[in-house]
GUTOR-980316 format. One line per field, with one value per residue (C-alpha): residue in one letter; residue number from 1; x, y, z. Coordinates in pm, 1 decimal. Each point is the difference from the previous one (the first is absolute). Layout:
BEGIN
residuo c(A	...)
num c(NUM	...)
c1 c(X	...)
c2 c(Y	...)
c3 c(Z	...)
end
This chain:
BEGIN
residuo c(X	X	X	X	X	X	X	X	X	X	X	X	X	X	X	X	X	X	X	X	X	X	X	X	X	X	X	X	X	X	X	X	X	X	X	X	X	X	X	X	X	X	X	X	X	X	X	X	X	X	X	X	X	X	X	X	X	X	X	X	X	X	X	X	X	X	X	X	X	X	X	X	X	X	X	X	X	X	X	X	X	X	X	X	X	X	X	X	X	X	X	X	X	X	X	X	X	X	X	X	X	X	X	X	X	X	X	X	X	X	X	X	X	X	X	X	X	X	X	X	X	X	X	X	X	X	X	X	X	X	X	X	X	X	X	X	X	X	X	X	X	X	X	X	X	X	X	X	X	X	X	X	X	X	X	X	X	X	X	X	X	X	X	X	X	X	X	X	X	X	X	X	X	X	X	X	X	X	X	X	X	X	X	X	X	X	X	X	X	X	X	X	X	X	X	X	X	X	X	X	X	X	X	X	X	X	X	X	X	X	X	X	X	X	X	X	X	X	X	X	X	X	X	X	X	X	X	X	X	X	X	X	X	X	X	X	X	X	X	X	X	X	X	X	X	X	X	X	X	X	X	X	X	X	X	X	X	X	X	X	X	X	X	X	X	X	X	X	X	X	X	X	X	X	X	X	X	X	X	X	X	X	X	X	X	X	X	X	X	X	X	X)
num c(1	2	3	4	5	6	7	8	9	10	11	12	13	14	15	16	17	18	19	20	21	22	23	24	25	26	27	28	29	30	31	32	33	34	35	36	37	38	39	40	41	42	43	44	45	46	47	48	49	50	51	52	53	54	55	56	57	58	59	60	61	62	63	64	65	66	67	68	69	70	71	72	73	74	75	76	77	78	79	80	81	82	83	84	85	86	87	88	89	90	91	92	93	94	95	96	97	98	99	100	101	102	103	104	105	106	107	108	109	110	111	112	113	114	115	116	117	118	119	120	121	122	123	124	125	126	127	128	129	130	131	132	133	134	135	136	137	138	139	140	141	142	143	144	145	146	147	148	149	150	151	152	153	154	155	156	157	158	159	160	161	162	163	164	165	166	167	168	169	170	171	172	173	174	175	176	177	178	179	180	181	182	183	184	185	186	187	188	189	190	191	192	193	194	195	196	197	198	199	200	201	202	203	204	205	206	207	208	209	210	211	212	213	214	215	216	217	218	219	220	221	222	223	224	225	226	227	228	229	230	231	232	233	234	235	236	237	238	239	240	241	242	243	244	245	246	247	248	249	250	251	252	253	254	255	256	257	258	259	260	261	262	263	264	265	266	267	268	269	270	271	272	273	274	275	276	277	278	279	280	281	282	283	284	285	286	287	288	289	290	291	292)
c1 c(3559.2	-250.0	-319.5	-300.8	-342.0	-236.9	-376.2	-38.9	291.2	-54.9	-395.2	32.8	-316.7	69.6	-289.8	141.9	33.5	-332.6	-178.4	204.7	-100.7	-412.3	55.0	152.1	-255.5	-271.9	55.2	-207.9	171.9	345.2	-153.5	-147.1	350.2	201.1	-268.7	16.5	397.5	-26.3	-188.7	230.3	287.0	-148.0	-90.2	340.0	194.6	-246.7	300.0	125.8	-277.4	-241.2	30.7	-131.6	38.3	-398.2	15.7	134.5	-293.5	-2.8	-316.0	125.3	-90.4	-325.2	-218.3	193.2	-136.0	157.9	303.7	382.5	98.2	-176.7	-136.1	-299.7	-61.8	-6.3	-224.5	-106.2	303.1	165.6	209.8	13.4	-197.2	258.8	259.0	-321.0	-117.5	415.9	36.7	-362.1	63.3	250.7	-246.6	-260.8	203.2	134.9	-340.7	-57.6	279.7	74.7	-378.8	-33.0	377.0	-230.0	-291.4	191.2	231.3	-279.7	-242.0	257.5	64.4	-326.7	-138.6	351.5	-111.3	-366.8	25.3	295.8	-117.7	-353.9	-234.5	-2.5	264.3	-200.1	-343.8	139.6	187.8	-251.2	-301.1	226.5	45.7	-396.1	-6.4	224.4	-184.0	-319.9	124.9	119.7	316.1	18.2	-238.8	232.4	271.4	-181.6	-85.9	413.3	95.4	-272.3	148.5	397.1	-84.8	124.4	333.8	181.3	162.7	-385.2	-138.3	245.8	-103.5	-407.0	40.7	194.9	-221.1	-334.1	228.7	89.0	-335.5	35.3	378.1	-118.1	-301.4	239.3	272.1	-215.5	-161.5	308.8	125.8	-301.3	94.1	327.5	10.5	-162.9	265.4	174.6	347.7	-124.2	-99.6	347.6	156.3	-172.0	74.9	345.1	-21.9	17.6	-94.6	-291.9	211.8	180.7	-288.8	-165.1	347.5	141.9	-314.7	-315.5	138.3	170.9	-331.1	-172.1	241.8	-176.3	-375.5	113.1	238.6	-307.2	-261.9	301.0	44.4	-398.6	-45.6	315.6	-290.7	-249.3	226.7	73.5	-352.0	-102.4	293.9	-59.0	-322.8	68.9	223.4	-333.6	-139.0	201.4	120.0	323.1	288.7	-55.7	112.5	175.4	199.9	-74.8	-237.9	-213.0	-326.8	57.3	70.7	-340.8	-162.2	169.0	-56.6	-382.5	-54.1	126.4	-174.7	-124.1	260.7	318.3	-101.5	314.5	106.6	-227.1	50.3	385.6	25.3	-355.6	166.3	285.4	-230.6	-135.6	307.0	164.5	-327.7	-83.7	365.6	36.8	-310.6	114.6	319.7	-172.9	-235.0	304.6	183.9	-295.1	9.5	359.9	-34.1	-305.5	-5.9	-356.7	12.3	298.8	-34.6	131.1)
c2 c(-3328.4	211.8	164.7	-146.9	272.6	-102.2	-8.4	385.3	119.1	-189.5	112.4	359.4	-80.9	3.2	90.7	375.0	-31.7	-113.2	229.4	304.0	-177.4	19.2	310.2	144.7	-213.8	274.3	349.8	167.3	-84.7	71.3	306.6	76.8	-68.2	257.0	270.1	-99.1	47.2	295.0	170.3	-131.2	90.5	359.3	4.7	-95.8	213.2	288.5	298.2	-133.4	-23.4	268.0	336.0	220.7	23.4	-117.7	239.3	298.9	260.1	255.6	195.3	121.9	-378.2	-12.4	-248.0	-60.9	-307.5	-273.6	82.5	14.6	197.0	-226.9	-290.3	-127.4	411.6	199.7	35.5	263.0	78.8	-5.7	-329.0	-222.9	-294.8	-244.8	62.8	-65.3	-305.6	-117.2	56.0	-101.1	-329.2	-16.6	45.0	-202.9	-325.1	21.4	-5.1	-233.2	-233.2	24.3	-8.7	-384.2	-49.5	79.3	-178.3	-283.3	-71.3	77.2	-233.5	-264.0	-44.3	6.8	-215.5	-223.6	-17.6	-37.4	-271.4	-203.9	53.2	-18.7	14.8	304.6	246.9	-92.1	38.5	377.0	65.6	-68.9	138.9	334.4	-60.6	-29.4	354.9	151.8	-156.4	181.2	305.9	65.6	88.7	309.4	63.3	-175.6	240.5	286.6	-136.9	-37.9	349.3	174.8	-127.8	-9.9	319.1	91.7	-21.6	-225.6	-239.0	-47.0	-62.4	-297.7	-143.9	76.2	-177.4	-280.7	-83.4	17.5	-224.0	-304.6	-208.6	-92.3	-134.2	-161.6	-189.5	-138.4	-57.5	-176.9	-239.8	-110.0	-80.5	-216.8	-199.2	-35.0	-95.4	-357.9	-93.9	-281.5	148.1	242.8	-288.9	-178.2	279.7	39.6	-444.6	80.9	297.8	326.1	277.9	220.8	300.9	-195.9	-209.3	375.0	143.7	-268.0	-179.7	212.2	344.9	-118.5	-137.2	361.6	215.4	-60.1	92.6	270.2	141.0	-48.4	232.5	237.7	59.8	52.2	175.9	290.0	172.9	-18.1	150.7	275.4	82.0	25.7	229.1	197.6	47.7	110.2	248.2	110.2	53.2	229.4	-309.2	-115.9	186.8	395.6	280.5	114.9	-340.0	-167.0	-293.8	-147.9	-45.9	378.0	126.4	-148.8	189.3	334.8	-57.2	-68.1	384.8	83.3	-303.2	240.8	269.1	-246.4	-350.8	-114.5	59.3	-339.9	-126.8	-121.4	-102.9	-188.5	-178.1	-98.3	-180.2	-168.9	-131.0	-146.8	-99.6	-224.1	-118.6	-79.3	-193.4	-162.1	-102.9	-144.2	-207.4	-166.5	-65.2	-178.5	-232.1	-85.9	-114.5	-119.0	-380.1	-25.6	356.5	-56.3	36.4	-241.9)
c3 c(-1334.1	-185.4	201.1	-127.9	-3.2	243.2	-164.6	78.9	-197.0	-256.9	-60.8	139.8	173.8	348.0	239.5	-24.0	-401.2	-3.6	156.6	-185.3	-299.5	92.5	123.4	-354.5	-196.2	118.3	-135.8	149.4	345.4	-185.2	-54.4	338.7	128.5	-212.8	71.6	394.7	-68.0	-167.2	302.8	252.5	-205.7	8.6	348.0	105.9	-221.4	48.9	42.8	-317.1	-274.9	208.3	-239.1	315.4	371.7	47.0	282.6	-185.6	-81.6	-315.8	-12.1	-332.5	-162.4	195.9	-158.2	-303.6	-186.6	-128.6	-237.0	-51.5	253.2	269.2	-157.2	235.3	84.5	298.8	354.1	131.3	138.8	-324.5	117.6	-254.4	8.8	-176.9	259.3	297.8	-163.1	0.9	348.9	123.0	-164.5	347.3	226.8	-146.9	-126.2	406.6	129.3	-196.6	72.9	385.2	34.1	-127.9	179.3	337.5	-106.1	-126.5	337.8	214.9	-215.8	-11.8	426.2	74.0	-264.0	97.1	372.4	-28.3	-282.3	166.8	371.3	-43.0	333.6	163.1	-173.6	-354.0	168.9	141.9	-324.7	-243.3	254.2	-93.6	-377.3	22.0	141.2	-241.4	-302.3	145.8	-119.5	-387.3	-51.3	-82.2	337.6	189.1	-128.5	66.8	328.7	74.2	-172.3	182.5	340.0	-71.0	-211.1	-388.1	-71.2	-241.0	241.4	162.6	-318.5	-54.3	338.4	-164.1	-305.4	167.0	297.8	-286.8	-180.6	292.9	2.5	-340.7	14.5	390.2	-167.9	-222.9	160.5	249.9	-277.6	-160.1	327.0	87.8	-304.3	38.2	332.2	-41.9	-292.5	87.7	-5.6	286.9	196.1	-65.0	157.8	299.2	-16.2	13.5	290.0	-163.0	185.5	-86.8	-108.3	-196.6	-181.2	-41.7	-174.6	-193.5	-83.9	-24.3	-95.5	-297.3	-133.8	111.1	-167.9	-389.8	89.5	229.5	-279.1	-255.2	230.2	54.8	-366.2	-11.4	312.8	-123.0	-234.7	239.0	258.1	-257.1	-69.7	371.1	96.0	-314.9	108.0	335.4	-69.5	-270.7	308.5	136.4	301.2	-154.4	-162.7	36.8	-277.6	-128.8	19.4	-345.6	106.3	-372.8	263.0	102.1	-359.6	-60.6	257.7	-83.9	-357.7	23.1	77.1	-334.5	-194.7	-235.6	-106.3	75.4	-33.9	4.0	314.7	103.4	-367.1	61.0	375.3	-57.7	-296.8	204.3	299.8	-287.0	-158.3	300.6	153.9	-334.2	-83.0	373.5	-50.4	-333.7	134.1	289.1	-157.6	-229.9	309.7	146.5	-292.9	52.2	315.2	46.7	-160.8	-72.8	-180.6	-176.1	-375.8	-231.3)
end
């Protein structure tokens, strides 16, 4: 007997097919995507498309601008910058990325346990979110760097921790919401145990906004350790670091330019199509923001 197509097959449009489907309808987020590709892509295959060792000096090419021997010039080291901006795009895009996954699991148990439990873990919890939001972020990252001191690893921990009362306040308010539906009340009807009413009822619906400020949240992480490591708190040289580049390269602003020209460009690529591709996914999966 032959198969008949369910509705999905049949249309293509699927709740997956749809959403590719917005998502490709925007080309300026198609866009955002390939370039956020591109420097991942580089970043991970850094020994491969890198021309240079970043670390390797030649005081013979000191200062050489842009051209075809090194195309984004060299420091004044004579490493060459193209190679540094390659391999800083490791660092950076890391930062960047375990520093929402802390924010993001610490944001999410906490918001989980003061939204669900309510009383006196979400008047202690949020009393502490209240704290940290005293402070701006990139304080509050100083604050942690200057205590667990600068080193890459530290900075993570920085730019996470600045990062948690945002994902706890939300977190917090969707599970407010959800809480009341009637579906959460059938289940605790029926006997369900907290932990399970908390994993296989309210997470699910948590996972969307929290994946929505994590998208967001990635450029601002990268900004904030960039500018740490500006500051001479993060990552150290000679490793190549684009918030360190910066701060090298300012001292030669006006006989080299370029050696803040390229890594600056590349904080403001991946900040922007981080932010681009962000916004788009918001639309997705938000239904009242969903374009038709």
């Amino acid at each position: 007997m032959r198969r008949v197509a369910g509705p999905e097959r049949v249309t293509g449009r699927g709740p997956g097919g749809e959403a590719l489907r917005r998502f490709l309808r925007t080309p300026s987020a198609v866009l955002a995507l390939l370039l956020l590709g591109v420097l991942g892509a580089a970043a991970v295959a850094a020994p491969l498309v890198s021309p240079y060792d970043p670390l390797d000096q030649n005081m013979a090419d000191f200062l050489v601008p842009p051209g075809r021997g090194h195309w984004f010039g060299t420091d004044q080291f004579g490493r060459d910058i193209l190679s540094r901006v390659v391999w800083g795009g490791r660092l950076t895009l890391q930062v960047g990325a375990i520093a929402v996954g802390i924010s993001g699991v610490a944001g999410v148990v906490l918001g989980l346990t003061a939204g669900f439990y309510g009383r006196w873990p979400d008047f202690v919890i949020m009393r502490l979110i209240d704290l940290l939001l005293a402070f701006p972020s990139i304080l509050l990252a100083l604050g942690v760097v200057a205590i667990l001191g600068g080193s890459l690893p530290n900075v993570m921990i920085a730019v996470g921790v600045a990062g948690v009362p945002q994902f706890t306040r939300l977190v917090r308010a969707t599970v407010l919401a959800v809480r009341a539906l009637p579906f959460v009340e059938a289940a605790r009807a029926i006997g369900c145990r907290d932990r399970a009413i908390l994993w296989r009822h309210i997470l699910p619906n948590v996972v969307a906004p929290a994946l929505v400020l994590a998208t967001t949240s990635a450029a601002g992480a990268i900004i904030t350790g960039a500018a740490l490591s500006f500051l001479g708190l993060g990552v150290r040289p000679p490793a190549p670091e684009w918030g360190a580049m910066l701060s090298t390269g300012r001292e030669y602003l006006r006989h080299a330019p370029w050696m803040s020209i390229f890594p600056g460009l590349a904080i403001m690529v991946a900040v922007i199509a981080i932010n681009v591709v962000g916004d788009r996914f918001r639309d997705l999966l938000d239904p009242r923001l969903r374009m038709e």
